[in-house]
C-alpha positions, 0 to 999 in steps of 0.5 A: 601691481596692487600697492599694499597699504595693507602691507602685513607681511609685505616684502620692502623693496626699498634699500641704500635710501634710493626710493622715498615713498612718503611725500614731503610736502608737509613738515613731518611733524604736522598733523592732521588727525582730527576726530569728531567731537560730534560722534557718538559711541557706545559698547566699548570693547577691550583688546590686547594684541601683538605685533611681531615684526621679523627682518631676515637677511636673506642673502650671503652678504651682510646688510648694514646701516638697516633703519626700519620706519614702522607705524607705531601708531594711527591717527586718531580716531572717534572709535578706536583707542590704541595704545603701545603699551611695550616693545621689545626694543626701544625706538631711536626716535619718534615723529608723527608724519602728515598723515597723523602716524607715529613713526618710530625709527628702529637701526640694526647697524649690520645684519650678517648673511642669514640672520634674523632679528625681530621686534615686538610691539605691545598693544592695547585697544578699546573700539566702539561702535560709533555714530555721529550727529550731523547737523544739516548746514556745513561751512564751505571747506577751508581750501588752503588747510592742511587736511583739504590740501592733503587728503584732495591732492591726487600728487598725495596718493598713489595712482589706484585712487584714480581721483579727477579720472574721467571714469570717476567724474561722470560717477560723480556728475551723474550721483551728486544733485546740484545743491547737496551738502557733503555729507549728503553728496558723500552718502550719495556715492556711498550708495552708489558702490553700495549698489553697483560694487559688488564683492569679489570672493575670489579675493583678486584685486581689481588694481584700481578705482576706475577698473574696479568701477568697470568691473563692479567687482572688487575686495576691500582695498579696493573699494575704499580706493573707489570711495575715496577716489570719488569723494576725493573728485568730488572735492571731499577730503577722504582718507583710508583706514587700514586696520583689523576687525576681530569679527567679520560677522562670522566669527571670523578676524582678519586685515580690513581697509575702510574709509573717513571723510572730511566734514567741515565743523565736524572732523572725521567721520568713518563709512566702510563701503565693503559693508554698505550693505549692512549700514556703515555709512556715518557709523559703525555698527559693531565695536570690531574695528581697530584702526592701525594706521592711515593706510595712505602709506605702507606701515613699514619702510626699509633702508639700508647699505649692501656691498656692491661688490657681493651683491648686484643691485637686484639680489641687494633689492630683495635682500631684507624680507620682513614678516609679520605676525599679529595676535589679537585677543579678545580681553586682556583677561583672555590674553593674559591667561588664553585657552582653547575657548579664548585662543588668539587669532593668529595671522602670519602673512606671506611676502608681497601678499594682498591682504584682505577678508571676507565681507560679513557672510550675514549681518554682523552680531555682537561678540559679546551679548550686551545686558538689557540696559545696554541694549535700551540704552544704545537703542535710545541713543541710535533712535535718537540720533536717526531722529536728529539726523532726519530732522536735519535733512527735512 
């Protein structure tokens, strides 16, 4: 079965502390978000949205000792601000895992049979378009770093990823030239889904890297689990994105999966290789995306006690279903006041549901039409880095 990094509304299976599904191999407390010092943005766009989170005992048994481990934050990123700005219940405690997440832990000490309890959580983004200036020589990667040994290790990943498959590694001999540098190898195999993946409307998931690369068909997990599993065997570190984009080029919003790799000297740079088509790759042409947290992880694990003598062990497993609903809002002005010209976007999901959304129906446009000066000058600054960009390469 597909996994569900994007998770929303997912059904957590996980109870009495038996499944651990984040690794450990580093100190929770470390982290390896870094953002790019070299990217540049511009056209920043104001969101408020939130996040409603529902728990549901569903059994005629109590639940008890139920612990929520909720991602409260992503990693950072270059075009993508988010802020927690409230929540309806305080965290007993907070911490950042490997991946860059802020991890709040939330405890409901019984949850009697058929009772519900829910939590909001408050947020404010400011997303940008976003470019990067690359320069044409890299230092070799540092093999023994955090982020190296955590976003190329094929034992950190779930097994869709598919990283040092014989499928991918004849991709990678056959799309990466000797002497590349890694921005130049990346984009190499960006091109390659770009012209080889096509997208699947159907929105059936393909399951994995290696058959989604047979089938050349695939939804946007889908391909980004094939982008990152190809960057990841050709020895780039590479990251997921999992978050939401308010405009799909059609006006319409919806839960999306991307990607960043790793440059060294560099930091984190983002690629969305479901819209390849449209660029996408070392940038964003849209200010649209919110990231949401590293998508490595499910954004939600449960734990908790049931009485084996009310409950068999797989009535106990399906015992706490978790729902989700979102509303996201253009402005905080539109939020604060929303009516039918500004509504929210509204995206309750179904249990064990995969998430995803249509790639862009045409080129994406703006949301907003920016004035004159802001066109001249993102033009200025597009051309000048393509410029810069082109100079490196010749």
């Amino acid at each position: 079965m597909k996994r569900s990094r994007l998770a929303t509304g997912a059904l957590v299976l996980v109870f009495s502390g038996v499944i651990t599904l984040t690794p450990h191999a580093y100190a929770a407390n470390q982290t390896v978000s870094i953002s790019s010092p070299d990217a540049v943005t511009s056209l920043p766009a104001h969101y408020v949205f939130t996040q409603t989170i529902t728990l549901t005992n569903t059994e005629n048994a109590s639940a008890y000792d139920v612990k929520a481990n909720i991602v409260l934050l992503p990693p950072e990123t270059s075009y993508s601000q988010v802020s927690l700005t409230g929540e309806s219940l305080k965290p007993v405690a907070v911490h950042h895992d490997q991946y860059g997440n802020l991890i709040g832990t939330f405890v409901w000490s019984t949850l009697a049979p058929h009772q519900t309890v829910t939590l909001t959580l408050h947020y404010a983004d400011t997303s940008y378009d976003v470019s990067y200036k690359l320069p044409k020589v890299y230092p070799t990667y540092n093999t023994h770093s955090v982020v190296y040994q955590t976003y190329t290790n094929p034992q950190l990943e779930a097994q869709e990823v598919n990283t040092d498959s014989p499928v991918l590694e004849h991709i990678v001999a056959q799309v990466i030239r000797p002497g590349e540098n890694p921005e130049q190898e990346a984009h190499a195999l960006f091109e390659w889904i770009v012209k080889n993946i096509r997208y699947n409307y159907t929105l059936q998931a393909s399951g994995s890297a290696v058959a989604t690369a047979e089938s050349h068909l695939g939804i946007c997990s889908d391909i980004a689990d094939l982008y990152v599993g190809l960057l990841r065997t050709a020895h780039i570190p590479a990251r997921f994105v999992g978050g939401y984009v308010t405009n799909n080029g059609s006006g319409q919003g919806g839960f999306h999966q991307w990607t960043e790799f790793y440059l060294p000297s560099v930091g984190w740079v983002v690629a969305d290789p479901t819209w390849g088509a449209y660029g996408y790759f070392a940038a964003l042409q849209d200010n649209w995306h919110i990231a949401l947290y590293d998508g490595i992880r499910k954004d939600i694990v449960i734990h908790w006690s049931y009485s084996p003598q009310l409950l068999s062990a797989q009535d106990a497993s399906h015992q706490i279903r978790i729902q989700y609903q979102y509303h996201f809002y253009a402005s905080a002005q539109q939020a604060a006041a929303p009516s039918e010209q500004a509504p929210p976007v509204v995206h309750p999901q179904s249990a064990s549901a995969s998430v995803s959304h249509d790639p862009p129906a045409t080129a994406p446009t703006r949301q907003q039409n920016p004035s004159l000066w802001q066109q001249v000058t993102r033009w200025i600054d597009h051309t000048a880095t393509l410029l810069v960009q082109w100079l490196g390469h010749l």
